[in-house]
PAZAPA-4460 file (N, C-alpha, C; in steps of 0.05 Angstrom, whole numbers, plus 32768, in hexadecimal, padded with zeros to 4 digits):
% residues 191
    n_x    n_y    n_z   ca_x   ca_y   ca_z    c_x    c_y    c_z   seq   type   mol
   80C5   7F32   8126   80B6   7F46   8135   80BD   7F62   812B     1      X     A
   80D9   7F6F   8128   80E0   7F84   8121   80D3   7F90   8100     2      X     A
   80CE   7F70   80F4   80C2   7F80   80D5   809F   7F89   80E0     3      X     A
   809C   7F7F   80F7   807B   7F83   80FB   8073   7FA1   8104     4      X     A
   808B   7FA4   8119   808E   7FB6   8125   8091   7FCE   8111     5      X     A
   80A6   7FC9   80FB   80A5   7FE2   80E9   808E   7FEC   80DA     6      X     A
   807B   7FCE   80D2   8063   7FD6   80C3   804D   7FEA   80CF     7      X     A
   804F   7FDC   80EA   8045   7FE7   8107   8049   800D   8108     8      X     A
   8063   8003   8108   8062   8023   8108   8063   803B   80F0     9      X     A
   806B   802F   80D3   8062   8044   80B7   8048   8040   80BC    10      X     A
   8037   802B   80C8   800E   803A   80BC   800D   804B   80D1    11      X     A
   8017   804B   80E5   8018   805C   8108   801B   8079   80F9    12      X     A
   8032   8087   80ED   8040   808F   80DB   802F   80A4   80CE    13      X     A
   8021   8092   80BA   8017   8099   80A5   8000   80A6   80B6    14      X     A
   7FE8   8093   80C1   7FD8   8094   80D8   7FD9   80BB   80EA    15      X     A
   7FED   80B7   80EC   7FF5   80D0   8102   7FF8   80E9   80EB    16      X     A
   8000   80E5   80CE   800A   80F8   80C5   7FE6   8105   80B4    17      X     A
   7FD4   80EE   80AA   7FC5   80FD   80B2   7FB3   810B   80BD    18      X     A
   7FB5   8107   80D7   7FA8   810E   80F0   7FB3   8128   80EB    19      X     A
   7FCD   8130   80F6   7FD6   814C   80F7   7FCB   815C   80DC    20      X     A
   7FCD   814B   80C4   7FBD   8164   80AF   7FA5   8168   80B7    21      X     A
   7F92   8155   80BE   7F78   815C   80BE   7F72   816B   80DB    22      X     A
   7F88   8170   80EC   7F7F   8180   80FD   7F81   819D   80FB    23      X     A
   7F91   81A7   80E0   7F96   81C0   80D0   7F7F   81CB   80C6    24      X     A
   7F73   81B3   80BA   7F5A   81B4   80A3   7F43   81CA   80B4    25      X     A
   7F42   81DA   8099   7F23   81F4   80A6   7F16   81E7   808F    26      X     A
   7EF7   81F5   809A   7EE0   81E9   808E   7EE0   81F0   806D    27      X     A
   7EEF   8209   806A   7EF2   8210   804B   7EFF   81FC   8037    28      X     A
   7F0D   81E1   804C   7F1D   81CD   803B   7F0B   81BA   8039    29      X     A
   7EED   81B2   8047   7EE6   819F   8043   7EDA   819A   801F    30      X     A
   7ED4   81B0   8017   7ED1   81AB   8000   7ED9   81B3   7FE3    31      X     A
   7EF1   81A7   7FE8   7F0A   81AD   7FD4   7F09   8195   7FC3    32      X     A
   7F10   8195   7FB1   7F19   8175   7F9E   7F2C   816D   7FAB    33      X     A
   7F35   8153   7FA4   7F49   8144   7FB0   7F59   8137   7F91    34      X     A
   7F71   8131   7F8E   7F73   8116   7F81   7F63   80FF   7F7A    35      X     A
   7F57   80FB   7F92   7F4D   80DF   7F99   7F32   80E9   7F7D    36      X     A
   7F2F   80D9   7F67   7F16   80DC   7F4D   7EFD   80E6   7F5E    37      X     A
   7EF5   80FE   7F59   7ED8   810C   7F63   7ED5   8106   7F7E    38      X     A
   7EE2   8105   7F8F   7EE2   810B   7FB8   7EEC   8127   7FB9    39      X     A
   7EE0   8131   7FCB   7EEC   8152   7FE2   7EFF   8144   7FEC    40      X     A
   7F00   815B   7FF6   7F0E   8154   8019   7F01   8144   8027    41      X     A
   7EED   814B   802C   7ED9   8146   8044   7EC7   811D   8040    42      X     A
   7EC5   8120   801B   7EC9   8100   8023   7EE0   80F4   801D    43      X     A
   7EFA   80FF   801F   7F0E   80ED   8022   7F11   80E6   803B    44      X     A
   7F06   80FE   8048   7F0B   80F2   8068   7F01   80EA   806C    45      X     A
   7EEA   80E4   8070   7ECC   80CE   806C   7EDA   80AC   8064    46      X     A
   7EEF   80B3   804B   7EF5   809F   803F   7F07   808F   8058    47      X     A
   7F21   80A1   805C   7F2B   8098   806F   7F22   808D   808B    48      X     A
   7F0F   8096   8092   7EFE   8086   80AB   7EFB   8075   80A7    49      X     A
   7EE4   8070   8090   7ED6   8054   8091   7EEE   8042   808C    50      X     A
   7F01   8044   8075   7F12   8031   8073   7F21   8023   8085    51      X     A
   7F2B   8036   8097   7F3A   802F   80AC   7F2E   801E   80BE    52      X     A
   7F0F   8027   80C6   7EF7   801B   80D6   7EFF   7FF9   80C6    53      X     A
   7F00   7FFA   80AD   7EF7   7FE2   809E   7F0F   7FD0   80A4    54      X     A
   7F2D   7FDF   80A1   7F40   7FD0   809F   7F49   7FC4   80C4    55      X     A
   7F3A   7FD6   80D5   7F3C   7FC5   80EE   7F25   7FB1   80F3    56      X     A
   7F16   7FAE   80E6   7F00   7F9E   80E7   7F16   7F83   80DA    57      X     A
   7F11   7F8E   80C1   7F2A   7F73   80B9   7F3A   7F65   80C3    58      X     A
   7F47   7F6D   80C4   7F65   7F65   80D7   7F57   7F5D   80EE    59      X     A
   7F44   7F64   80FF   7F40   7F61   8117   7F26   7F4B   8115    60      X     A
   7F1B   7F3F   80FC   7F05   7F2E   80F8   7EF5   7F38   8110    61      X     A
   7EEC   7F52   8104   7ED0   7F5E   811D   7EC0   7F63   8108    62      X     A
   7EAA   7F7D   810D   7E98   7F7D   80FA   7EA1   7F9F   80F5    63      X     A
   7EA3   7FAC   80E1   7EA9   7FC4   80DB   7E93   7FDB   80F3    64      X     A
   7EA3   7FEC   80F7   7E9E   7FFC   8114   7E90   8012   80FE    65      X     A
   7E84   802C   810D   7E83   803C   80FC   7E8B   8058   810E    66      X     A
   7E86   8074   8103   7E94   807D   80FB   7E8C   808E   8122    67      X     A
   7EA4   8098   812A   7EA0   809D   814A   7E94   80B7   814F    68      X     A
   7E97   80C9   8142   7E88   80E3   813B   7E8A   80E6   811A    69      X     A
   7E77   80FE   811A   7E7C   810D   8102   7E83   811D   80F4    70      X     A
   7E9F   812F   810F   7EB1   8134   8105   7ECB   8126   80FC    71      X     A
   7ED7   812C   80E8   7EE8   8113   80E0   7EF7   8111   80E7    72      X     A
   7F08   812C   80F5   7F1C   8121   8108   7F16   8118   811C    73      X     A
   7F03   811A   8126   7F02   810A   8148   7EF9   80EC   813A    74      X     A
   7EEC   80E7   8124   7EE7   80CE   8115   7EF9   80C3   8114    75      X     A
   7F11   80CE   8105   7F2E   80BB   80F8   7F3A   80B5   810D    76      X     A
   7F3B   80CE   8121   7F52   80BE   8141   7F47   80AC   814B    77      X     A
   7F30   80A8   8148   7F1D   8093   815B   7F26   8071   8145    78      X     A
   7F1E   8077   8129   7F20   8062   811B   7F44   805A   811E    79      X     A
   7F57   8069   8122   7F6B   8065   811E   7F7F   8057   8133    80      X     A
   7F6E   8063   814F   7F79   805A   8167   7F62   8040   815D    81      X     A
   7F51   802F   8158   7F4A   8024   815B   7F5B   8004   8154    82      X     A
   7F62   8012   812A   7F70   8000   8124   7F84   7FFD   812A    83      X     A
   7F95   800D   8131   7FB5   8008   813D   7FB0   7FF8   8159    84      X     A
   7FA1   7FF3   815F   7F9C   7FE7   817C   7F97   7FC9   816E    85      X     A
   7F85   7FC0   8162   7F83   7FB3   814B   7F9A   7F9E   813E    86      X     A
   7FA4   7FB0   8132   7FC0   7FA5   811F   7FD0   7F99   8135    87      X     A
   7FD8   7FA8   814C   7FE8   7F98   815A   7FE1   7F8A   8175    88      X     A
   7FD0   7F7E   8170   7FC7   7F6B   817E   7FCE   7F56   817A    89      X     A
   7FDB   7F43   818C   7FEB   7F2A   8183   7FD7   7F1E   816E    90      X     A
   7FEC   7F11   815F   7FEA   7F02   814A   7FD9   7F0D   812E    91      X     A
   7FCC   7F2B   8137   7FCA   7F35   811D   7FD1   7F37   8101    92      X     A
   7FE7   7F36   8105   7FF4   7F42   80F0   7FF2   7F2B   80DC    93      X     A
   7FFB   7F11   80EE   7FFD   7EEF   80DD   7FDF   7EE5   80DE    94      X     A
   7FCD   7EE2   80E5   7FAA   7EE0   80DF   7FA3   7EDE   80C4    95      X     A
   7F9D   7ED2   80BA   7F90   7ED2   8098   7F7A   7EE7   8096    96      X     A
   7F72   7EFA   8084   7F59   7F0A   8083   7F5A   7F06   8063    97      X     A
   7F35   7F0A   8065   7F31   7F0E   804C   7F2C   7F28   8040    98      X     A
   7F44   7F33   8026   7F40   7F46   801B   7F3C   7F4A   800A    99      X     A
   7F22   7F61   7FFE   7F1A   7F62   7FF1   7F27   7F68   7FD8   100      X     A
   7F2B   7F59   7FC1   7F39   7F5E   7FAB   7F54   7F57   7FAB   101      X     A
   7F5F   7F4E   7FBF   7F80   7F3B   7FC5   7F77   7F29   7FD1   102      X     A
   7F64   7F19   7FD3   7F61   7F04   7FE0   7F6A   7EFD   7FFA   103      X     A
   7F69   7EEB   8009   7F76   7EE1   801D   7F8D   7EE3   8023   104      X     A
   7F94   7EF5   803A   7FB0   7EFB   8036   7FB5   7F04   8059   105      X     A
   7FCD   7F02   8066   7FD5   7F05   807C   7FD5   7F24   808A   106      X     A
   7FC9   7F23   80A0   7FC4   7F46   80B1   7FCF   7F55   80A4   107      X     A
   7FF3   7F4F   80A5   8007   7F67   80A8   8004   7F73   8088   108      X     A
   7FF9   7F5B   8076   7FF7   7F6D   805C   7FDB   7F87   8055   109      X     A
   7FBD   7F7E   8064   7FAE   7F89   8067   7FBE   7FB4   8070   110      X     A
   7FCC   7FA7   8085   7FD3   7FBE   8099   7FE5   7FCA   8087   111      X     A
   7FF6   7FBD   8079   8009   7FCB   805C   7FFA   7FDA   804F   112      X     A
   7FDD   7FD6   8042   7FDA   7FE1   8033   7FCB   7FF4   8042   113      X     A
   7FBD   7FE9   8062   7FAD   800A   8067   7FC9   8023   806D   114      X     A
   7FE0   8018   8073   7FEA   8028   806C   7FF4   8038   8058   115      X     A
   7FF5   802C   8041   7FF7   803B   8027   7FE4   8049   801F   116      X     A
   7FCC   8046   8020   7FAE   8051   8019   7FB8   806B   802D   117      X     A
   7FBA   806D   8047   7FBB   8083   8056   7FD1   8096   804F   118      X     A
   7FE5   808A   804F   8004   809E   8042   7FF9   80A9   8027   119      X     A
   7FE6   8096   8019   7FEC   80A9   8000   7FD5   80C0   8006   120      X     A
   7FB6   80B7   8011   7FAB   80CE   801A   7FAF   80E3   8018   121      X     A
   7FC9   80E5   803C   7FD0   80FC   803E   7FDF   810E   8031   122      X     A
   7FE5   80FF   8019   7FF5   810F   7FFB   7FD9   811D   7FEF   123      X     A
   7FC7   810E   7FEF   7FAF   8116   7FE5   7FA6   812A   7FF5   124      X     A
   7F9F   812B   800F   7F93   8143   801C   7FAE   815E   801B   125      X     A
   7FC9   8162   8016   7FD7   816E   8020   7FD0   8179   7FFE   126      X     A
   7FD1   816D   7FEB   7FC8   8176   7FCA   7FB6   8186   7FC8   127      X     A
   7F9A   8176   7FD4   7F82   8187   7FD2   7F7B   819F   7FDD   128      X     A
   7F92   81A7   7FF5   7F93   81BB   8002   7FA6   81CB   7FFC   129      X     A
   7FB6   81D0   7FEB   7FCE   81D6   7FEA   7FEC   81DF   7FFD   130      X     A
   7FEE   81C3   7FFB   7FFF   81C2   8013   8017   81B4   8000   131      X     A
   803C   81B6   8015   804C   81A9   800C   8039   8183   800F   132      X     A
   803E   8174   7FFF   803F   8162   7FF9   8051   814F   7FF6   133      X     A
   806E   8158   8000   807B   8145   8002   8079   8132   801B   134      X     A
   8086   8117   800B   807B   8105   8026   809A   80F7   8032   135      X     A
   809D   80F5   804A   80B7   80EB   8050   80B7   80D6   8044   136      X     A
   80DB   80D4   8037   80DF   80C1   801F   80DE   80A4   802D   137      X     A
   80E0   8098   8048   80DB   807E   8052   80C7   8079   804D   138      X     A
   80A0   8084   805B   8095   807E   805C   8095   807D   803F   139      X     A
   8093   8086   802B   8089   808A   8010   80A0   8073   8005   140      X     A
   80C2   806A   8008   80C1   8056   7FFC   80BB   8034   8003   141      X     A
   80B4   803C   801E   80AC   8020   802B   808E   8019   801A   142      X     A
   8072   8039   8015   805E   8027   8009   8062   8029   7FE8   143      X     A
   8070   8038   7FEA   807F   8028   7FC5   807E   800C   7FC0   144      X     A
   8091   8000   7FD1   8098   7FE5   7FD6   807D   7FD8   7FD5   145      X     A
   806F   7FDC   7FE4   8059   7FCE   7FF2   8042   7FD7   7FCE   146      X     A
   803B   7FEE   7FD2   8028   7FEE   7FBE   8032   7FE5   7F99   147      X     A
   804C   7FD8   7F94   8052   7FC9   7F80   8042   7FB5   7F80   148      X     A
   8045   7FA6   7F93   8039   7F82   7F95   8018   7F86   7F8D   149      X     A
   8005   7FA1   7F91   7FF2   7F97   7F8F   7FE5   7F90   7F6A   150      X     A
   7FD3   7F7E   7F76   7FC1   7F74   7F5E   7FB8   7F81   7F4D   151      X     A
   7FB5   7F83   7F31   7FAD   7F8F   7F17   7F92   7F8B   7F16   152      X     A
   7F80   7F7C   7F27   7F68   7F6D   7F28   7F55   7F8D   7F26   153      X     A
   7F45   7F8F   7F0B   7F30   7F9D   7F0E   7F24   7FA9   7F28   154      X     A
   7F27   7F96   7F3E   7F17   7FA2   7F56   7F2B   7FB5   7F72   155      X     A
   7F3A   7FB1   7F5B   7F55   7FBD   7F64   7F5E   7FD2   7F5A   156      X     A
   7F61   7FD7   7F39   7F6C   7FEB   7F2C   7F5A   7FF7   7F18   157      X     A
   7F55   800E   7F17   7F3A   8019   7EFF   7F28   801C   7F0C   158      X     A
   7F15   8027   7EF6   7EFB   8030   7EFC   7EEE   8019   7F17   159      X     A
   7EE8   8025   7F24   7ECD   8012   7F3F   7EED   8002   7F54   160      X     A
   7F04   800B   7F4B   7F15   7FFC   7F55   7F28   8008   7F72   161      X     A
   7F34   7FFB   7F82   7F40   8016   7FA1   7F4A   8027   7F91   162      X     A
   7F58   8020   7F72   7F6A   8038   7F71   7F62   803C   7F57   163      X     A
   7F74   804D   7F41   7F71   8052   7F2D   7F82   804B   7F1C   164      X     A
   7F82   804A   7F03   7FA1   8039   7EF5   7FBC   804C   7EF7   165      X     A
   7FCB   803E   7EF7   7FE6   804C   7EFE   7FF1   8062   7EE5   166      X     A
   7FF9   8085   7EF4   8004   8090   7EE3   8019   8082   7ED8   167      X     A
   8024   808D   7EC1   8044   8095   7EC0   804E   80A0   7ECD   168      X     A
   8063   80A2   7EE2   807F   80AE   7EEC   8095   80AB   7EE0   169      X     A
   80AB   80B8   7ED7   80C0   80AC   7ED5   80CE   8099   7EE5   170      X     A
   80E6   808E   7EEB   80E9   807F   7EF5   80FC   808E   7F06   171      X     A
   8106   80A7   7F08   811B   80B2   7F0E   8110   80CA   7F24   172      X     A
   80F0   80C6   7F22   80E4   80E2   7F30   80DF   80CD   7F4B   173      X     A
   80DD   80EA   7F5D   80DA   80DB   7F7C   80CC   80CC   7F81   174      X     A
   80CE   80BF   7F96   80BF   80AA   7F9F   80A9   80A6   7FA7   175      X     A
   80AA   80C3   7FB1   8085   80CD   7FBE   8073   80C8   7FA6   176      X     A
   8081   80D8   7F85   8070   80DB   7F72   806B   80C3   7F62   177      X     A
   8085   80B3   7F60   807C   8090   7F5D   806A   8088   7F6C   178      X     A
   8069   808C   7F84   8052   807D   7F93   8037   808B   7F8F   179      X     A
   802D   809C   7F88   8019   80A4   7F84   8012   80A1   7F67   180      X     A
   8026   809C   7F55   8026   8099   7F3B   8017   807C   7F38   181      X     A
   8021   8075   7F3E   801D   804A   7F50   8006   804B   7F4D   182      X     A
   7FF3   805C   7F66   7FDB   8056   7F72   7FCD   806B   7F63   183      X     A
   7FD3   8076   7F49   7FBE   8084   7F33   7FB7   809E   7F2D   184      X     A
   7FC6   80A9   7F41   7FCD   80CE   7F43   7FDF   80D5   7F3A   185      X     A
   7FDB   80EF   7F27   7FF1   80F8   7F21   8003   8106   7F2F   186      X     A
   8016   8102   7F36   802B   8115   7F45   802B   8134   7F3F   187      X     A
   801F   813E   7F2B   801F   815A   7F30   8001   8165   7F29   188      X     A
   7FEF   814F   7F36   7FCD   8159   7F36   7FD6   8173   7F48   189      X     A
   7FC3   818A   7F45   7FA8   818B   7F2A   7FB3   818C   7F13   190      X     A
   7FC8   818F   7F0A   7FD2   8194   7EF4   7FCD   817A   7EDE   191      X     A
***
């Protein structure tokens, strides 16, 4: 229970951290570049909705919800209280779901990775806005951990894929910037 509980609480975490950026966000940020290949601001947060919508659908074998308003923050708290309500609902976490591009695989890993997608996000929105970007070194080396294991599978990595192919980092640079290095950003975009 205690390892569920921790997963439970880095996507909570991540979840919350970026709520508070996007409650910073003025309208002059919605259309900024991001990291994330040709998205603003404004559809990363778009991005982050629906996904989240998607990944409690998952886990929760419902049918994907949509989006609660069309502002994105009152969207993301709505999608977010949704899935955290979701995830920990008994027996979630152990439930088989089918995911797209990792195949068949148990809740708590689904909920791993919406948490990684979201931690690195908010590296992404805190970039595109120019903001510090560092990310507390737990959450960032727990989805280290987590975003190693995933699949090389085309529908996974590259072009049309969640992420993009993995920079180079050294091996010696922080953890935050490995992990974003991982998932296809360079650690010192725009540069």
């Amino acid at each position: 229970m205690g390892e569920h509980m921790d997963l439970l609480d880095l996507n909570r975490s991540a979840l919350d951290l970026n709520l508070k950026l996007m409650a910073d966000l003025e309208e002059a940020h919605l259309d900024m570049a991001t990291p994330c290949g040709g998205w603003t601001v404004y559809e990363l947060l778009r991005h982050q909705v629906e996904s989240t919508l998607s990944f409690a659908a998952m886990v929760g074998g419902t049918a994907v919800g949509t989006a609660a308003s069309d502002d994105m923050l009152i969207a993301y708290r709505a999608a977010t209280d949704a899935a955290t309500e979701v995830f920990r609902a008994n027996g979630a976490l152990e439930r088989r779901v089918d995911f797209t591009g990792f195949g068949r695989l148990p809740g708590k890993d689904a909920v791993a990775a919406h948490f990684v997608d979201n931690l690195v996000h908010a590296w992404d929105l805190c970039r595109a806005i120019g903001i510090d970007s560092t990310l507390d070194t737990g959450l960032a080396t727990a989805a280290y951990r987590m975003a190693r294991h995933y699949p090389t599978t085309p529908n996974v990595r590259g072009p049309g894929g969640a992420f993009a192919m993995p920079v180079d980092v050294p091996e010696d640079a922080p953890i935050a910037d490995r992990l974003v290095g991982l998932l296809g950003r360079s650690p010192n975009w725009p540069a």
